[in-house]
N, C-alpha and C positions, 0 to 999 in steps of 0.2 A: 521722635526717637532718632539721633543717627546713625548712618547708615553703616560705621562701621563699631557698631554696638555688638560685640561678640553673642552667640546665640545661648540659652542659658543652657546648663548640662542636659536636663530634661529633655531637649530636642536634638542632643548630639543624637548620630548615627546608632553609636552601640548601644544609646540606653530605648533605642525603641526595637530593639532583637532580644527573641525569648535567650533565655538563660544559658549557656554554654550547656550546663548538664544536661537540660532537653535536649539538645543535639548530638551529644554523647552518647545519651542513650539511644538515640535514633541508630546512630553509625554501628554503634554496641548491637543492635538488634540486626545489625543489616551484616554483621562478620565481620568487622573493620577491627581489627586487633589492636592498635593503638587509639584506637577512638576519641580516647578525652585531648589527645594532642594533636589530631586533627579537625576536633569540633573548634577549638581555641583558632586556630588558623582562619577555618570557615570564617568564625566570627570577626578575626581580624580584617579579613578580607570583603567582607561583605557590607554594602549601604543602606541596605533597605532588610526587613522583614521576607519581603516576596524575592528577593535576590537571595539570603542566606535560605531560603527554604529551595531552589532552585539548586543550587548547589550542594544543600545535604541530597538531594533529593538525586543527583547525579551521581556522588560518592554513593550512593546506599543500593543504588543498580550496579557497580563496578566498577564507573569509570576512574582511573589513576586520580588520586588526590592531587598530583599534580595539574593533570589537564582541568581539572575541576577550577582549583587556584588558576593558573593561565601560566605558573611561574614552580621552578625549581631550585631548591640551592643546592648548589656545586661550588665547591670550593671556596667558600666564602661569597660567591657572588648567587644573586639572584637572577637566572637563567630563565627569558620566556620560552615556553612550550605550550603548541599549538594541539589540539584534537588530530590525532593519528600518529604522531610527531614521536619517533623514541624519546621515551626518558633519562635523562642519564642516570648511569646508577655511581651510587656511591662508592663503590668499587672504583671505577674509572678515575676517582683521584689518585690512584696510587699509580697512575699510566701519566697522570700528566705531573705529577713529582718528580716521577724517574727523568722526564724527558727536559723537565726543566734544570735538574742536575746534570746533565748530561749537555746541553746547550753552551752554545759560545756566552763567554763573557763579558763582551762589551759585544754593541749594536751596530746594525741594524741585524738582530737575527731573523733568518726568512724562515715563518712557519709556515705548514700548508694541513690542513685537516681536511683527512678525505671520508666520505661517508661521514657528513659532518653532522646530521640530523640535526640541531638545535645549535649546533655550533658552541656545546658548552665549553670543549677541551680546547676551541681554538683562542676562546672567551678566558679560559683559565690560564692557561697558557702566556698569553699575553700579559694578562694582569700580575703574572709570577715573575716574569723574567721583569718587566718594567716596574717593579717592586722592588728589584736585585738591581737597577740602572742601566738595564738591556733595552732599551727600544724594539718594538717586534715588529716585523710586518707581515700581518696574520693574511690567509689568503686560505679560504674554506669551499669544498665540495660537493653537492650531495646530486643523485638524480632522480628526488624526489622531489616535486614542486612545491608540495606544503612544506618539506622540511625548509628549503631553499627559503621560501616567505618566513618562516620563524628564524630561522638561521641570520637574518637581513637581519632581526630586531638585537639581537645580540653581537653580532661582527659587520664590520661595512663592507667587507670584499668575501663575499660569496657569487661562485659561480656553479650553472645550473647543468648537469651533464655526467656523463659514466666515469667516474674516475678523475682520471688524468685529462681527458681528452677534452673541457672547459677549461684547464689553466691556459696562462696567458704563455706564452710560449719562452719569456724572459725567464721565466722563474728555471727554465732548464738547468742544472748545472748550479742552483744556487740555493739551494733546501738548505736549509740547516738543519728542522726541526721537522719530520716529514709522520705525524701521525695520519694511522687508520685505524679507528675501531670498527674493523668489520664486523658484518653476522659473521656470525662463529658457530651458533644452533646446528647441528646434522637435520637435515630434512625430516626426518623420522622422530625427533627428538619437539620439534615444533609445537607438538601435540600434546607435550608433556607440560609447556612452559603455563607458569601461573596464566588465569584468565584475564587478569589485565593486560598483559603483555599482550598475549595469544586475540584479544577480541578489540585491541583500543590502539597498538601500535602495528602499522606496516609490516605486513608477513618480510616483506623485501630487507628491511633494517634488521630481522632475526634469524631468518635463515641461508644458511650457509654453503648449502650442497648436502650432496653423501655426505658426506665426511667433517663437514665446516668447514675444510677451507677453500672451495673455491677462488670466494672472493680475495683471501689473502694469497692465494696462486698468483692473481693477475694485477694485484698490487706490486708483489713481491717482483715482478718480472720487468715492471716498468720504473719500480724505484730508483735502483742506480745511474739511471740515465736523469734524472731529475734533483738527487742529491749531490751538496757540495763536495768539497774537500773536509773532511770529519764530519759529515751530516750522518746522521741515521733516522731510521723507521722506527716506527713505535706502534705496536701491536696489541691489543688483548686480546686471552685466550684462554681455555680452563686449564685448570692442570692436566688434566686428562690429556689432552692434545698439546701440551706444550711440546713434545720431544718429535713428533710428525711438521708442527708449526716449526719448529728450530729448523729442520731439513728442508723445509719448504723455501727458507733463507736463504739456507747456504749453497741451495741448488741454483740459484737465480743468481747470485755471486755475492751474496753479503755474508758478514762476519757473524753470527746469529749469540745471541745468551737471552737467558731466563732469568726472571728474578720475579719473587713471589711476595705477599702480605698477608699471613695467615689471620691476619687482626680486619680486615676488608676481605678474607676470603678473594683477592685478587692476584692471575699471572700476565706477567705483561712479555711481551718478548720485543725485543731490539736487534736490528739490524743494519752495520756498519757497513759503507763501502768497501770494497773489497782490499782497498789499496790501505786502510784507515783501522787501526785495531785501537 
């Protein structure tokens, strides 16, 4: 027989995995609220019998359907994510819309994505504006070391470290596009978050301080000295905090506005250089 004699259906991969329904029902019994749309998945994703039962077997203890999969979609793109690794959430497209709206319109725009977890936004981002005929040159952050290894598989210039203090020193003065999804979570509030979040992703990517914003404090402080001429900051944030977040801005010297998606349930806030409205 030769060797490039296709294998007959019978020995494909998905026709030796029990039946989508079995695994629905599995997930179905384990709490998974959309269950048959993530059995379907499983089943896409999986080779063997003993691999899809590994995997329902992972989903049905709590772990994120994501890390389960190894991969998320965001924004049209399929986004690797690693065990520990925030997820991004679908909210977060409506942070990297605004911000591709808001972007120079011819290239090379310089993005930077801080607390970049998986590096989906710097990942979207990129793929938006060089859609529009923008060229990017994305440059991502986190000081998480698994984030940073999963972040590598999605963007090529990721750097490992608090903040700011890993970029390259060039990129001073020449942001265009300068997001951070920081933690936002209040400390106290941690405890509340779903158990996927709370037991499978990085306390560090969710909480935020007192108050949540911390982190966006010491963003906010160091941004102007790293944005271009008309660059801004791109923030999320809940509504709840948006109007504390805004001040947080305009105390550090940027131009601050709010803008919401009650259809993603997302607030994003931005922040202009001071001299730039």
């Amino acid at each position: 027989m030769p060797h490039d004699t296709p294998p007959s259906p019978s020995s494909s991969p998905s026709s030796l995995l029990p039946d989508v329904s079995a695994t629905a029902a599995r997930l179905r019994a384990a709490g998974c609220v959309f269950a048959e749309d993530e059995a379907r998945l499983l089943h896409a994703d999986a080779r063997t019998p003993a691999g899809l039962d590994a995997m329902a077997e992972r989903r049905a203890a709590g772990h994120p359907l994501e890390h389960v999969l190894g991969w998320a979609e965001f924004c049209g793109l399929r986004i690797a994510v690693g065990p520990g690794v925030f997820v991004p959430r679908r909210r977060t497209e409506f942070l990297v819309r605004r911000a591709a709206e808001r972007a120079p319109a011819r290239g090379p725009v310089v993005v930077v994505d801080l607390c970049c977890g998986s590096g989906a936004v710097g990942a979207a981002l990129a793929a938006t504006l060089e859609a529009r005929g923008a060229r990017a040159e994305v440059h991502a952050a986190d000081i998480d070391p698994a984030a940073v290894r999963c972040a590598r598989g999605n963007i090529p210039r990721v750097h490992e470290g608090d903040l700011f203090d890993p970029l390259p020193e060039a990129l001073r003065g020449r942001v265009d596009v300068l997001t951070a999804n920081v933690p936002y979570v209040p400390t106290e509030a941690v405890g509340l978050l779903p158990a996927e979040a709370r037991e499978h992703e990085a306390r560090r990517a969710l909480d935020g301080g007192a108050d949540g914003l911390d982190v966006l404090r010491r963003v906010a402080a160091q941004a102007p000295g790293w944005l271009a001429a008309g660059g801004r900051l791109w923030a999320e944030t809940s509504e709840r905090q948006a109007e504390r977040a805004a001040s947080v801005l305009a105390r550090a010297g940027l131009v601050p506005a709010v803008s919401a998606d009650e259809e993603l349930g997302a607030t994003v806030l931005s922040g202009a250089r001071g001299d730039v409205r």
